[in-house]
Phi, psi and omega in degrees: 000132161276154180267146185209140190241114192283336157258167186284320181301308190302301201306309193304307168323307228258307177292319193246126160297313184304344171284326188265340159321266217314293218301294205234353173090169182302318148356290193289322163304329175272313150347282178321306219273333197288308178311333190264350151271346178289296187297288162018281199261015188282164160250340166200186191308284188340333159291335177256341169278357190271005189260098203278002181275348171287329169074015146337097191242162146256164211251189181229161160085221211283000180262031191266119166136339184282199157209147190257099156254166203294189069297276174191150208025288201223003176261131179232153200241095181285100171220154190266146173240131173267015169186158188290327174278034178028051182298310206232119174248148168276156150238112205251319214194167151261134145180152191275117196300159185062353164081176161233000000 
């Protein structure tokens, strides 16, 4: 599947672990980097959704069309699939659900 970044930064994230360390700390950067090869090599929604430890969900309200995967504790990895058969995933954000 391709990949889409909605920013220079997330990609930047995504290439240099040390930029998503500095970004989200370690943990959470490997985790991000690992997901995002996990969309990759997926072929369709249905590959990701069947992998239940990603916790692939879709979300509601001003986020309706996105989906929300697990990273790690309360941090999630926002992305749009632009076509059902996940030819093309967005990556629009890292942020921790419910905020602190």
């Amino acid at each position: 599947m391709q990949l889409e970044f909605r920013t220079a930064a997330l990609r930047r994230q995504y290439e240099e672990s040390a930029a998503a360390a500095r970004a989200y700390g370690a943990q959470v950067a490997r985790k991000y980097i690992q997901r995002i090869n996990i969309l990759k090599a997926a072929r369709n929604k249905g590959d990701i959704t069947a992998q239940r430890p990603l916790r692939c969900h879709a979300l509601k309200g001003e986020r309706k069309g996105q989906h929300a995967i697990l990273l790690h504790d309360r941090w999630r990895l926002i992305v749009t699939f632009t076509r059902d058969t996940v030819e093309v995933v967005r990556i629009e954000e890292v942020t921790q659900h419910y905020g602190d």
